[in-house]
Backbone as a chain_set.jsonl record, in Angstrom:
{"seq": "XXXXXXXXXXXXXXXXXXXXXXXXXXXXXXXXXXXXXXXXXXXXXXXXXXXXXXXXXXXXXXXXXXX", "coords": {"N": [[10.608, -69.297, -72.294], [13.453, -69.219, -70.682], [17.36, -69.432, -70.219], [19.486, -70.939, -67.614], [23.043, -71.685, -66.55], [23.953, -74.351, -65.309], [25.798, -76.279, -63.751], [27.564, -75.814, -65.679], [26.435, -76.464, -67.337], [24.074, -75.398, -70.338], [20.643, -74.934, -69.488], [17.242, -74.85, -69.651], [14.754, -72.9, -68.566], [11.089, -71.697, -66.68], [11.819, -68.517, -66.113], [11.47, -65.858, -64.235], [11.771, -67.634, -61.535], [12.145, -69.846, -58.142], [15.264, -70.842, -56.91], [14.365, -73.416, -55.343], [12.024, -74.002, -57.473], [13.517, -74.737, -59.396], [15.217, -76.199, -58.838], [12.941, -78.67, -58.058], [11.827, -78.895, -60.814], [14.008, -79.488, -61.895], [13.869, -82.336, -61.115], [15.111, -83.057, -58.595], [15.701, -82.882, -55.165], [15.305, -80.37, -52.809], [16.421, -80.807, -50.411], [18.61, -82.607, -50.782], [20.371, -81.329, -51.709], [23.513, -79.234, -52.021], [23.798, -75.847, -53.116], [25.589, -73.398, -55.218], [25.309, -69.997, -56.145], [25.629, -67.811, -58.609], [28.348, -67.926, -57.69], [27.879, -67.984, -54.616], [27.66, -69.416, -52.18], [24.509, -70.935, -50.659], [22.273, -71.063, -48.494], [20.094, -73.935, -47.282], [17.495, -73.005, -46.398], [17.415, -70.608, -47.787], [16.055, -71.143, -50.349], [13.72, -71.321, -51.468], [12.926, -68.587, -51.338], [15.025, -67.243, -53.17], [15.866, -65.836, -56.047], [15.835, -66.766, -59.525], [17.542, -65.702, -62.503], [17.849, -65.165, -66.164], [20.606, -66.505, -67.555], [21.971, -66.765, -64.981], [23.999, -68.605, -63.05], [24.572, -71.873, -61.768], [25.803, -74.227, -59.446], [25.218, -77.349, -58.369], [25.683, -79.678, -56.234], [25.253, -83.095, -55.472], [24.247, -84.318, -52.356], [25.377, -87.183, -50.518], [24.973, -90.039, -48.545], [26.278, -91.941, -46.166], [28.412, -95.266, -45.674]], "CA": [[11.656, -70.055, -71.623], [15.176, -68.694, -70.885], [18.327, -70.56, -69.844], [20.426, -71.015, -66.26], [23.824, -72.577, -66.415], [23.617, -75.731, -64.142], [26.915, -77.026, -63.565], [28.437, -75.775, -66.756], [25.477, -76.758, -69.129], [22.597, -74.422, -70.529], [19.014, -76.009, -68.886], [16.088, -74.338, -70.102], [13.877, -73.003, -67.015], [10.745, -70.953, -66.808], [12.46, -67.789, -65.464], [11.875, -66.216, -63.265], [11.59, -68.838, -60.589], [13.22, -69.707, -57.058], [16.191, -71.72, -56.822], [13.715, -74.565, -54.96], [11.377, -74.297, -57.733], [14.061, -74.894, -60.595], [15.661, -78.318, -58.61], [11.95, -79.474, -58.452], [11.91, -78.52, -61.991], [15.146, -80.998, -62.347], [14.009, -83.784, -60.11], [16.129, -82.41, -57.419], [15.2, -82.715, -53.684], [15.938, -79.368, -52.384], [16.899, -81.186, -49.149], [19.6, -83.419, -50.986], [21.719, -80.795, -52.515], [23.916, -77.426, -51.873], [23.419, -75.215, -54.25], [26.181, -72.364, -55.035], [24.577, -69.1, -56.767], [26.348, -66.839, -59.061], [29.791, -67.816, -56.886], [27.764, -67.256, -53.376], [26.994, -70.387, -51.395], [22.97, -70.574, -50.686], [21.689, -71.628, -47.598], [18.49, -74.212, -47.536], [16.694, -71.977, -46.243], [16.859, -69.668, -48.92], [15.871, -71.713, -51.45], [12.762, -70.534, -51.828], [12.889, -67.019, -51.543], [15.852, -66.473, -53.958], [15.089, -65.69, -57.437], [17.226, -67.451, -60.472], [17.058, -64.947, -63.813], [18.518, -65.774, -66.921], [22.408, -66.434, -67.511], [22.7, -67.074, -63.377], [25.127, -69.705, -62.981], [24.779, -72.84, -60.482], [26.566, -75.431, -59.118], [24.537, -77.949, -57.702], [26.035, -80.889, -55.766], [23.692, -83.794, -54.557], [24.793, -85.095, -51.197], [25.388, -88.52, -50.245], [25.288, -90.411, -47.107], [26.871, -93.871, -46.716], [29.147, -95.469, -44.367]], "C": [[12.992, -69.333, -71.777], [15.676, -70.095, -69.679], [19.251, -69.87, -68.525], [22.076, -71.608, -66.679], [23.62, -73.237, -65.12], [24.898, -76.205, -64.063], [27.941, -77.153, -65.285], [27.589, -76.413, -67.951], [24.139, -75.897, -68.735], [21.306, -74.965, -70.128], [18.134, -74.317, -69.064], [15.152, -74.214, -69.053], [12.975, -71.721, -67.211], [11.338, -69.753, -65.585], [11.375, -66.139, -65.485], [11.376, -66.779, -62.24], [12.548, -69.057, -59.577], [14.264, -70.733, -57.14], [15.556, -73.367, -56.626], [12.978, -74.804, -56.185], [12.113, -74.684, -59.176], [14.298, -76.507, -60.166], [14.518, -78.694, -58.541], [11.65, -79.513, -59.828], [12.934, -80.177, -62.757], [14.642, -82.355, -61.938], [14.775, -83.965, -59.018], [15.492, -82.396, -56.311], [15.818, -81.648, -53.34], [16.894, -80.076, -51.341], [18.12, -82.108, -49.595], [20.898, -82.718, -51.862], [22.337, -79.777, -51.887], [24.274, -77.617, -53.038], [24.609, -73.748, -54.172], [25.272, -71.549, -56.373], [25.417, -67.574, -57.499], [27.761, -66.615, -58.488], [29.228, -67.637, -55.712], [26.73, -68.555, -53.025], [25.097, -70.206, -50.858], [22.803, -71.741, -49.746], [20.39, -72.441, -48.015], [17.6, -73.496, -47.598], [16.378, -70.871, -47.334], [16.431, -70.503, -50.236], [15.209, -71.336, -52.211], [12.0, -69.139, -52.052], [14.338, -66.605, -52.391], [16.02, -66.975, -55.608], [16.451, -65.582, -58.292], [16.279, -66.089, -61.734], [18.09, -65.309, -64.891], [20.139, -65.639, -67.338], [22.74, -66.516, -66.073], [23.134, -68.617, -63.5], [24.789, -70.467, -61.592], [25.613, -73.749, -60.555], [26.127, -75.962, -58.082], [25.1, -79.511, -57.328], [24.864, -81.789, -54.806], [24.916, -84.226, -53.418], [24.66, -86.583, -50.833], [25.971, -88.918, -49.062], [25.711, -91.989, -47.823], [27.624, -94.207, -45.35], [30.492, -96.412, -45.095]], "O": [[13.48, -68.95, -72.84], [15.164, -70.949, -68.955], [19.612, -68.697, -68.428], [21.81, -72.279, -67.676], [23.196, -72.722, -64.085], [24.802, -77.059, -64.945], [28.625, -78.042, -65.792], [27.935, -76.745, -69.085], [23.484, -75.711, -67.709], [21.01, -75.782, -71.0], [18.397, -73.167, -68.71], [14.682, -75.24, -68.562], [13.495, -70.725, -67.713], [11.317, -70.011, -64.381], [10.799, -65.575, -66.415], [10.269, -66.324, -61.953], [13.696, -68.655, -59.77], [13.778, -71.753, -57.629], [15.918, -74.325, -57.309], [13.051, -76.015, -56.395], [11.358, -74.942, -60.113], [13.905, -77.551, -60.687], [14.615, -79.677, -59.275], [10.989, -80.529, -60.039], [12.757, -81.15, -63.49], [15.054, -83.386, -62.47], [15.042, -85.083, -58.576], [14.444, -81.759, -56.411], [17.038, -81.728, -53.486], [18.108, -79.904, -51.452], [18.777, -82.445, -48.609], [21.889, -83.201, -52.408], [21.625, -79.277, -51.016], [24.714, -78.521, -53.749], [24.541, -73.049, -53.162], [24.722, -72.14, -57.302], [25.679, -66.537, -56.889], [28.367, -65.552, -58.626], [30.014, -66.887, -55.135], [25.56, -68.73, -53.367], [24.665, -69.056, -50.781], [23.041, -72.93, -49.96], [19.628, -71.969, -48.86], [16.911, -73.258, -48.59], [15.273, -70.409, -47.619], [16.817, -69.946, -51.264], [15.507, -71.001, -53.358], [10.984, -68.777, -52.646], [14.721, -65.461, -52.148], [16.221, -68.073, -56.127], [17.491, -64.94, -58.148], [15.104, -65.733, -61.814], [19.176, -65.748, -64.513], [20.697, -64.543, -67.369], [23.935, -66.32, -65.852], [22.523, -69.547, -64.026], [24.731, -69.879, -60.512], [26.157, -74.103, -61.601], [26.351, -75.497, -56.964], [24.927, -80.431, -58.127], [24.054, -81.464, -53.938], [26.119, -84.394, -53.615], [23.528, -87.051, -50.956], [27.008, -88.495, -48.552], [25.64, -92.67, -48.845], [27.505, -93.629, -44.269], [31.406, -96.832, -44.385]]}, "num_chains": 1, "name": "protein.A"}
């Protein structure tokens, strides 16, 4: 096991693994968050083809609908 920062705290993740397969990891709906990556915004689409290694930094905001 090595560690990611997640929003400014250390999370323990088998690395290496894709961005999608860390928020399922969290309990994370890929589809309910943006995800920034080392400072570099990350499309949905890439979710799954871009590979987290240890000490990469996220910032993961969930989205919320409402009215």
């Amino acid at each position: 096991m090595s560690e990611v920062i997640a929003n400014g705290k250390n999370i323990a993740a088998k690395l290496p693994c894709s961005i999608e397969e860390f928020l399922v990891a969290q309990n994370l709906l890929p589809r309910s968050v943006v995800v920034e990556h080392n400072g570099e915004a990350v499309a949905p689409s890439e979710f799954s083809r871009r590979q987290l290694n240890a000490g990469d930094r996220l910032e993961i905001v969930k989205i919320v609908a409402g009215g």
